[in-house]
C-alpha positions as CSV (number, residue, x, y, z in Angstrom):
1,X,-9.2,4.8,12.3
2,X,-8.5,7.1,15.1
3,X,-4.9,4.6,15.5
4,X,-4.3,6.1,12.0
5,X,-4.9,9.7,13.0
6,X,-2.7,9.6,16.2
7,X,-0.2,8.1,13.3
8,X,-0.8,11.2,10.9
9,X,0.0,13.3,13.8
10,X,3.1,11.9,15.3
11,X,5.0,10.9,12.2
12,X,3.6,12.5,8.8
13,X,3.7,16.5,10.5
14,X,3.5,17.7,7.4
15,X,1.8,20.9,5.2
16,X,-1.2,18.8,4.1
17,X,-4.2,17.1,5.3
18,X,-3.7,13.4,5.4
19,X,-6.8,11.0,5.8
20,X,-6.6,6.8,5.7
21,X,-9.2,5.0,3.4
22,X,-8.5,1.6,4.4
23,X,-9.9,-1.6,5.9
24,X,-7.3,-4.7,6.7
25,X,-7.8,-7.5,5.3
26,X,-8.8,-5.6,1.9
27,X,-8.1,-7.1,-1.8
28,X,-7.9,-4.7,-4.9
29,X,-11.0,-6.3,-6.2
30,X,-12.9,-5.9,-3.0
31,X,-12.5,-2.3,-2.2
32,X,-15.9,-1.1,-1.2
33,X,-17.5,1.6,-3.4
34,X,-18.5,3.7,-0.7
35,X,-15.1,4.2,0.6
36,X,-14.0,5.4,-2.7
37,X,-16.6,7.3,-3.3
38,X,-15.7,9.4,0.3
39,X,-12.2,9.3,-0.5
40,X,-12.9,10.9,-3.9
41,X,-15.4,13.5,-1.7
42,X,-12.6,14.7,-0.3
43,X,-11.2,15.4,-4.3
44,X,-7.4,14.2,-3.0
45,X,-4.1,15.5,-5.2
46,X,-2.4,13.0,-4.4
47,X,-3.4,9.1,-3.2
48,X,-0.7,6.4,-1.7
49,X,-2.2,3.0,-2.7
50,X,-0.6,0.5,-0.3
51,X,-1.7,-2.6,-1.7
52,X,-0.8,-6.2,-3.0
53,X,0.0,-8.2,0.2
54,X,-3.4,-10.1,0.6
55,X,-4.2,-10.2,-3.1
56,X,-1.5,-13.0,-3.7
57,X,-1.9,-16.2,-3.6
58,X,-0.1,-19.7,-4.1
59,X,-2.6,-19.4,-7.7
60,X,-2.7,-15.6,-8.5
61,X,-1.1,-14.4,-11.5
62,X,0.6,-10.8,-10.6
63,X,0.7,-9.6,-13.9
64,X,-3.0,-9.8,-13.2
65,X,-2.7,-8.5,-10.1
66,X,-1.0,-5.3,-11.3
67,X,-3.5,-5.4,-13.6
68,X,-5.9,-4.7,-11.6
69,X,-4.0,-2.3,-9.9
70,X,-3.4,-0.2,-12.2
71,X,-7.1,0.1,-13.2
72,X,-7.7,1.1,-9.5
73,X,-5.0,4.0,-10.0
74,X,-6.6,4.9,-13.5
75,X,-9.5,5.3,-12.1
76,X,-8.5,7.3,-9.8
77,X,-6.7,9.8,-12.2
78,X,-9.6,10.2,-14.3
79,X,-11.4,11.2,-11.1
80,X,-8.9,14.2,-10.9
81,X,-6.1,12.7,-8.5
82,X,-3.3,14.4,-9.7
83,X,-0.4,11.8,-9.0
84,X,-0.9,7.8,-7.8
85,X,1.7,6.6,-5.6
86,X,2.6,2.9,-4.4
87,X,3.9,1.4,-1.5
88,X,6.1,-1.1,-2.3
89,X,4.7,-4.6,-1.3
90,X,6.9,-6.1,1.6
91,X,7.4,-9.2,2.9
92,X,5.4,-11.3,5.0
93,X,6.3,-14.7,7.0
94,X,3.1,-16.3,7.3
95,X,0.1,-17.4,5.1
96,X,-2.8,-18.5,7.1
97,X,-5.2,-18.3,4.2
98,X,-3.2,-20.4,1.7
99,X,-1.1,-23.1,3.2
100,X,0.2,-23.7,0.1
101,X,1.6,-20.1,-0.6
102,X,5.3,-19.9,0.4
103,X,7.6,-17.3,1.2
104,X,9.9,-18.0,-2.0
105,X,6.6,-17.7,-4.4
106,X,4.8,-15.4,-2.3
107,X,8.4,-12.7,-2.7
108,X,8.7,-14.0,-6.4
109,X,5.1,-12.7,-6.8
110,X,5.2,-9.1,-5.1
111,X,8.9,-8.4,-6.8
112,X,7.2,-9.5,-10.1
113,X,4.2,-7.2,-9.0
114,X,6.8,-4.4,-7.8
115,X,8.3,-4.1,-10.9
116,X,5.5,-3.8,-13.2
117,X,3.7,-0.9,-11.4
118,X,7.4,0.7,-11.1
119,X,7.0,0.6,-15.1
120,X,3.9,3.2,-15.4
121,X,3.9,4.3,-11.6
122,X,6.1,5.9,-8.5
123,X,6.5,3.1,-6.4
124,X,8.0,4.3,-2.7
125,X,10.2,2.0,-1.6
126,X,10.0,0.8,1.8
127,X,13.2,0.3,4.1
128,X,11.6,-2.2,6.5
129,X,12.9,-5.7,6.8
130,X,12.2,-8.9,8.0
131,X,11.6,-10.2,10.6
132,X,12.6,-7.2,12.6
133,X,10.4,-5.0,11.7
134,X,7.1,-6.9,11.7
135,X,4.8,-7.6,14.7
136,X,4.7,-11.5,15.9
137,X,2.0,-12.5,13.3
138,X,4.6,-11.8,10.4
139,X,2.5,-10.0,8.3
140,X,1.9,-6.3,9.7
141,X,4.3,-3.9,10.8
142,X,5.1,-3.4,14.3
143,X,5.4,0.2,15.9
144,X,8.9,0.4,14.4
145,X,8.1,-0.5,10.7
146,X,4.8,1.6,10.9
147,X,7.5,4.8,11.8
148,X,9.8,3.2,8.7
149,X,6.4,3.2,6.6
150,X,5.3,7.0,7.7
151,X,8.7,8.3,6.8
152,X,9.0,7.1,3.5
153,X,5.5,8.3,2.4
154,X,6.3,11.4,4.7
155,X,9.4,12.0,2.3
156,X,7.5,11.9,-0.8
157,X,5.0,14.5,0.3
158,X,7.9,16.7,1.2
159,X,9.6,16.6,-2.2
160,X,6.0,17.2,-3.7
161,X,5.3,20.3,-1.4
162,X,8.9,21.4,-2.8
């Protein structure tokens, strides 16, 4: 958590408090209560839901997975968020937990899921590629896609403090 902080600090320096309610390795239909429930404590306008990556799998459906995403967000407008953003869902290179997941399914899947919460949602779109921006697991961000990452949600806070 505190890695996140030091992040908020260095990159986000903007008008706003800015707090991280995440755990890696987390699945939309795994988020733990209790971290909701202090999130929505903290009675947030606005909530950046980045999301997707570990949900798919070589048998998931995304429609279902959006799905379910978009029940999370819902929820969290009936709570009194004001506005539910997206991260887009980027690539990865490996798939340890499903050997049978590709990289041609696995980016069929989060473009299919992309463009279904781009339907009902604001989906900010993130300029990192890969492999170059990715540590040497393939699947999270190395220090320069984390700054890539900040920035992009850093310029939708901006335009909302506009």
């Amino acid at each position: 958590m505190l890695k996140n902080k030091l992040y908020t600090f260095m990159y986000f320096q903007v008008p706003a408090e800015v707090d991280f309610f995440g755990v890696g390795g987390m699945k939309v239909d795994s988020y733990p209560e209790n971290l909701f429930k202090k999130m929505m404590e903290g009675r947030p306008d606005y909530v950046f839901l980045t999301i997707g990556g570990n949900d798919i799998t070589s048998q998931t459906s995304p429609k279902k997975i959006a799905e379910k995403l978009q029940a999370l967000a819902d929820r969290m407008l009936k709570d009194g968020v004001k506005k539910v953003f997206f991260t887009e869902i980027t690539e990865r290179g490996k798939f340890r937990k499903d050997r049978r997941l590709t990289k041609k399914s696995f980016n069929a899947q989060r473009s299919k899921i992309n463009d279904t919460l781009k339907r009902q949602f604001d989906v900010v779109p993130m300029d990192v590629r890969f492999p170059r921006h990715y540590s040497s697991d393939e699947v999270h961000l190395n220090e320069e896609g984390n700054r890539k990452y900040f920035f992009a949600v850093r310029g939708v806070v901006f335009a909302l403090r506009a």
